[in-house]
N, C-alpha and C positions, 0 to 999 in steps of 0.2 A: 619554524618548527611546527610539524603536527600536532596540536591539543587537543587528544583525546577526550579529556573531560567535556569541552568545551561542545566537541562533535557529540557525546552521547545526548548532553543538555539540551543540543538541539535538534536532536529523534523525539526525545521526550514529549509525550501529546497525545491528542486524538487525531484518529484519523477517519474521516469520512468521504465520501466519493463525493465530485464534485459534480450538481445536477446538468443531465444532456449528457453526460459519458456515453458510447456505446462501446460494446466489444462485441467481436466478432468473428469467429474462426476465418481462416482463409488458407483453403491448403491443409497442408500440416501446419501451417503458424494462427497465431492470434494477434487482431490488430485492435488497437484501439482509437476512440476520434474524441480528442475533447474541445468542445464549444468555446472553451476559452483563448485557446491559441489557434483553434482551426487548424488543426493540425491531427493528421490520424500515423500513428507509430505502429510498429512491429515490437510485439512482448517474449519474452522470454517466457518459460514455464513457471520460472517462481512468479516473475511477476504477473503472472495470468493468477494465480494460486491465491497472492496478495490483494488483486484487486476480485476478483470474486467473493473471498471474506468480507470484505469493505461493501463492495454491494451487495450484498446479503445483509448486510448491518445499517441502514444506511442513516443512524444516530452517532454512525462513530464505533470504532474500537480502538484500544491501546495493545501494541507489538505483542505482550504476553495473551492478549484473548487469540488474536491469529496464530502465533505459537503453537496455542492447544489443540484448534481448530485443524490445523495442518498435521501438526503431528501425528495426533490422531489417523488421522487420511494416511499416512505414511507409515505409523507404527513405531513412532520415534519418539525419546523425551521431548517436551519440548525446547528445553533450554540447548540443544545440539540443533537445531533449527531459527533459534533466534536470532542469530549475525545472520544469518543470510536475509532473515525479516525487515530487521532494523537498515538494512542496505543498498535495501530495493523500497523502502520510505522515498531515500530522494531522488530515485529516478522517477516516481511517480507523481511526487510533487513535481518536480520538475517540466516533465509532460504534460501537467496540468490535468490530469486524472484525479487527484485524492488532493485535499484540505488538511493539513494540519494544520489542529488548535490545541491551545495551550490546555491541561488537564482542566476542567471544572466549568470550561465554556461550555455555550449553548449557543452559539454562533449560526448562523445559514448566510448563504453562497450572498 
């Protein structure tokens, strides 16, 4: 069974970009390469949108600061832009782009 609560618990954090990232347009798409898996991926627009707040930030933000940040850019509340924020979190971890840490850390790579 899918546990929702369980899955929000684990969005919850900060996130900051993880150092050696590059992004890169290429074409119409954007790619990214991160140093940690050596590996460079193809982004989607949100996820270009996500990790540009995060680099721009690069202390960290939580899901509602990019929320605002985008919304804004878009003209939108931001709570109608937050599932898509919180959702594109773990493909970015994943990728090894963006660091989440637990709220109150002050962690580095």
């Amino acid at each position: 069974m899918l546990d929702l609560v369980s899955l929000s618990y684990q969005r919850e954090g900060r996130y900051r970009p993880l150092a050696g990232i590059r992004l890169e347009p290429l074409g119409a798409r954007w790619v990214s390469y991160s140093p940690r898996s050596g590996e460079t991926h193809v982004l989607n627009d949100e996820s270009v949108a996500i990790l540009e707040c995060v680099m721009a930030h690069p202390d960290g933000v939580v899901t509602e600061d990019v929320a605002v940040l985008l919304a804004d850019d878009a003209g939108l509340a931001p709570q109608h832009i937050q599932d898509v924020i919180e959702l594109g979190w773990t493909a970015l971890v994943e990728a090894g782009l963006v660091i989440r840490e637990p709220l109150g850390s002050t962690g580095r790579d």
